[in-house]
C-alpha positions in Angstrom: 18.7 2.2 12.1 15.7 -0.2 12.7 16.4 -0.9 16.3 15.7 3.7 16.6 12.1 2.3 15.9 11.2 0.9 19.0 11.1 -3.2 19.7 7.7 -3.2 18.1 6.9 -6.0 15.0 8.2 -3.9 11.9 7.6 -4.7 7.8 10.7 -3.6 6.1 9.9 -3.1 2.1 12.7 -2.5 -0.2 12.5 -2.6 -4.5 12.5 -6.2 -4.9 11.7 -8.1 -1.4 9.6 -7.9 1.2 10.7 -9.1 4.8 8.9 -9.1 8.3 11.1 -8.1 11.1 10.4 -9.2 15.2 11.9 -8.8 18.1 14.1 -11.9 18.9 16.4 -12.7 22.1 19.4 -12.0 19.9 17.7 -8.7 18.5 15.6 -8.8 15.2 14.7 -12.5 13.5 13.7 -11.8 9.6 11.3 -13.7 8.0 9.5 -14.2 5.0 7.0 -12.2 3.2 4.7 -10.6 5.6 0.6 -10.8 5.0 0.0 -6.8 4.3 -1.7 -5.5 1.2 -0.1 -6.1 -1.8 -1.9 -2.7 -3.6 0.2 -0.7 -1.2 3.5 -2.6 -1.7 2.9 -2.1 -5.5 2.0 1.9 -4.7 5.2 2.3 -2.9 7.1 0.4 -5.7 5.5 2.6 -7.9 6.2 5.6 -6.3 9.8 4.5 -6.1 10.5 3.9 -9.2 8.9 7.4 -11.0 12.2 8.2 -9.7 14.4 5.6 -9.4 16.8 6.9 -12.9 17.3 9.9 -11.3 19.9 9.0 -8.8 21.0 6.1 -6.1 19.3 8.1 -3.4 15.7 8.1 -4.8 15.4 4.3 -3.1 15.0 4.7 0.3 13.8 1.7 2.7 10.1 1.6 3.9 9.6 0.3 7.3 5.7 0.1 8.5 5.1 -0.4 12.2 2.6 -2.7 13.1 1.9 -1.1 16.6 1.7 2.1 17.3 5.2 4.0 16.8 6.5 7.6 17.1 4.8 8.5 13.6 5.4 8.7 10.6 8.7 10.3 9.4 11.8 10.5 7.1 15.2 9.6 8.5 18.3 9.8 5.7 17.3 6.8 3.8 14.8 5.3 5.4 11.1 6.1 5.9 8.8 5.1 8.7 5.2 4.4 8.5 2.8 4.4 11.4 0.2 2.3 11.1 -1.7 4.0 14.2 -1.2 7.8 12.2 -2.6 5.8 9.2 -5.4 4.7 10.8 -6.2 8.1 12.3 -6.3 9.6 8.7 -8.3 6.3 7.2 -10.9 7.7 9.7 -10.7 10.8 8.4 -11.3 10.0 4.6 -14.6 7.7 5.8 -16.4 10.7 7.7 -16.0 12.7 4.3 -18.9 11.5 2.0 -17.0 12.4 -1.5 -13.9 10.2 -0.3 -15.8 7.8 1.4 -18.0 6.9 -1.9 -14.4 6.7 -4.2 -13.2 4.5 -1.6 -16.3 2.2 -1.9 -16.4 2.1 -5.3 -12.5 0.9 -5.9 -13.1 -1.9 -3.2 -16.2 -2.6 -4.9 -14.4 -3.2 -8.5 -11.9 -5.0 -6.5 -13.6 -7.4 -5.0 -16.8 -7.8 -7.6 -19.2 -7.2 -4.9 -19.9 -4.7 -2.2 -17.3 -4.7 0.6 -18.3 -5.1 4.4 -17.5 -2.4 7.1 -14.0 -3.7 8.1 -12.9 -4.5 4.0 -14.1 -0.6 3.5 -12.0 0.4 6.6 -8.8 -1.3 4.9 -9.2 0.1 1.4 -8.9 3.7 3.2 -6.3 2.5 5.3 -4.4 1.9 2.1 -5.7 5.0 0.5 -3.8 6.9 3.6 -0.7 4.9 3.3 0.3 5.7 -0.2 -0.1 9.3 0.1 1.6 9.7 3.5 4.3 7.4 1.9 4.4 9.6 -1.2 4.8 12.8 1.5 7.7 11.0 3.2 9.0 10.0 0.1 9.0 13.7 -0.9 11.2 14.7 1.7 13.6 12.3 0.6 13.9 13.5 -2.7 14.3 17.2 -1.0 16.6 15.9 1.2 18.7 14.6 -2.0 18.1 18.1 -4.0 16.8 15.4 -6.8 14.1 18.0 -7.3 12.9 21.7 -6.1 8.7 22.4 -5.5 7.3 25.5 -5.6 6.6 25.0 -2.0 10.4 25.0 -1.4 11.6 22.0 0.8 10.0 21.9 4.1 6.6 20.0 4.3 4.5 21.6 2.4 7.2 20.8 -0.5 6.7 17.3 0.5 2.8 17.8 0.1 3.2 18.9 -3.4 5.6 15.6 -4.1 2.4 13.3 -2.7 -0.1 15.5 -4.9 2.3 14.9 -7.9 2.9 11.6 -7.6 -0.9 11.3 -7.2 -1.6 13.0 -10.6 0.9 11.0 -12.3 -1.2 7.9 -11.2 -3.9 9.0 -11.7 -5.1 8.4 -8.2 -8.1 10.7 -6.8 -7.4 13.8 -6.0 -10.3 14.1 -4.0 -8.9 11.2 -1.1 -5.4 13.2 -1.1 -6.8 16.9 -0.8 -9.1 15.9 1.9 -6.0 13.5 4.1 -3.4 17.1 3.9 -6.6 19.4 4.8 -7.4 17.3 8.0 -3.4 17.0 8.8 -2.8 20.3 8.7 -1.9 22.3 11.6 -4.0 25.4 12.7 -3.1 26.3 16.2 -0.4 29.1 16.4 2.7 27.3 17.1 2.9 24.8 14.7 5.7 22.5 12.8 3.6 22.1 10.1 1.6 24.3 7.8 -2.0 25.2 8.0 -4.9 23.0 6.4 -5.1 25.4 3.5 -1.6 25.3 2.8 -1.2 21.7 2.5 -4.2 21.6 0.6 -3.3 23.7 -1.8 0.4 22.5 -2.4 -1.2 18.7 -2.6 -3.6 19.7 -5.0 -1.0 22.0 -7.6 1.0 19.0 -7.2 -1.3 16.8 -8.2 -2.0 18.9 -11.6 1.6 18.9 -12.4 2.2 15.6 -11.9 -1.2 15.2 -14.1 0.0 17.5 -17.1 3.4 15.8 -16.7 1.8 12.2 -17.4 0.0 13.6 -20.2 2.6 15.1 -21.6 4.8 12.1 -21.6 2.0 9.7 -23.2 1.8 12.4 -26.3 5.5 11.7 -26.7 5.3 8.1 -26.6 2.3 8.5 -28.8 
């Protein structure tokens, strides 16, 4: 399944290692842990694992191209990250001033001190990755029939997965409505849905997976 991504240097995440995959004379050569961010292999653990006691399937394999690839996309069981379609939406989140300030403020916690140019660049890169991981990871989920959206299956189901998993982190909903705005697809023919659509089905996911958080806390409570 790896070798469908191209020959390209690939990261391969699954729950408990991380391992770097290259092109070799004898095909791939794995390595050890790969230098990548380790807030977005946390996120994606994170993400898994809001669902990994609902069934085998919910723990798909993560690979993240490190050139530019054929997108990113669910296959059964495996999702591929692009880094080049990640970039493209980092650059969207900086041009918008709201995102761009909530960006700069989480690297600036982060780091105790203002972040340069290229450190602001990667903490929107990261911001993109999660939720286009969360929208992949959606359609696995769909795939499984693990859950239904009100948005049905298709990819504005797996917008409202991303939203929710985004309200039950409590990460900004501002970053995630803006990234499935600018995604969208407004020319006639499209495979995906309009801007407004995947707005909209990010953000009412987003507020259920917000209630749902709360609710469990006043449970626990």
């Amino acid at each position: 399944m790896l070798l469908r991504c191209g020959r390209s240097r690939q990261i391969l995440f699954t729950h408990a290692e991380l391992f770097v995959f290259e092109p070799g004379e004898e095909g791939y050569v794995v390595h050890d842990r790969a230098d990548i961010p380790p807030e977005l292999v946390h996120a994606i653990r994170r993400n898994v694992s809001t669902f990994a006691a609902v069934a085998d399937c919910c723990a798909p394999t993560t690979v993240l191209t490190a050139d530019e690839g054929p997108g990113s996309q669910y296959v059964p069981g495996t999702i591929l990250l692009d880094s080049g379609e990640i970039w493209a939406s980092a650059y969207h989140l900086l041009d918008h001033v709201p995102s761009r300030k909530i960006i700069f403020a989480a690297e600036l916690r982060r780091r105790g001190r203002p972040p340069t140019s290229r450190e602001l660049d990667w903490g929107a890169w990261r911001a993109a990755a999660i939720r286009i991981h969360g929208h992949e990871f959606g359609h696995h989920l769909l795939d499984a029939s693990v859950l239904s959206t009100p948005y049905g299956d298709g990819e504005a189901g797996a917008d409202w997965v991303a939203g929710f998993l985004d309200g039950w982190f409590a990460r900004s909903e501002t970053i995630g409505a803006r990234l499935f705005y600018k995604i969208g697809c407004n020319e006639k023919k499209c495979s995906h849905p309009p801007s407004i659509v995947r707005r909209n089905a990010y953000e009412d996911g987003w507020s259920s997976g917000a209630l749902a958080r709360i609710q469990t806390v006043r449970k626990a409570a």
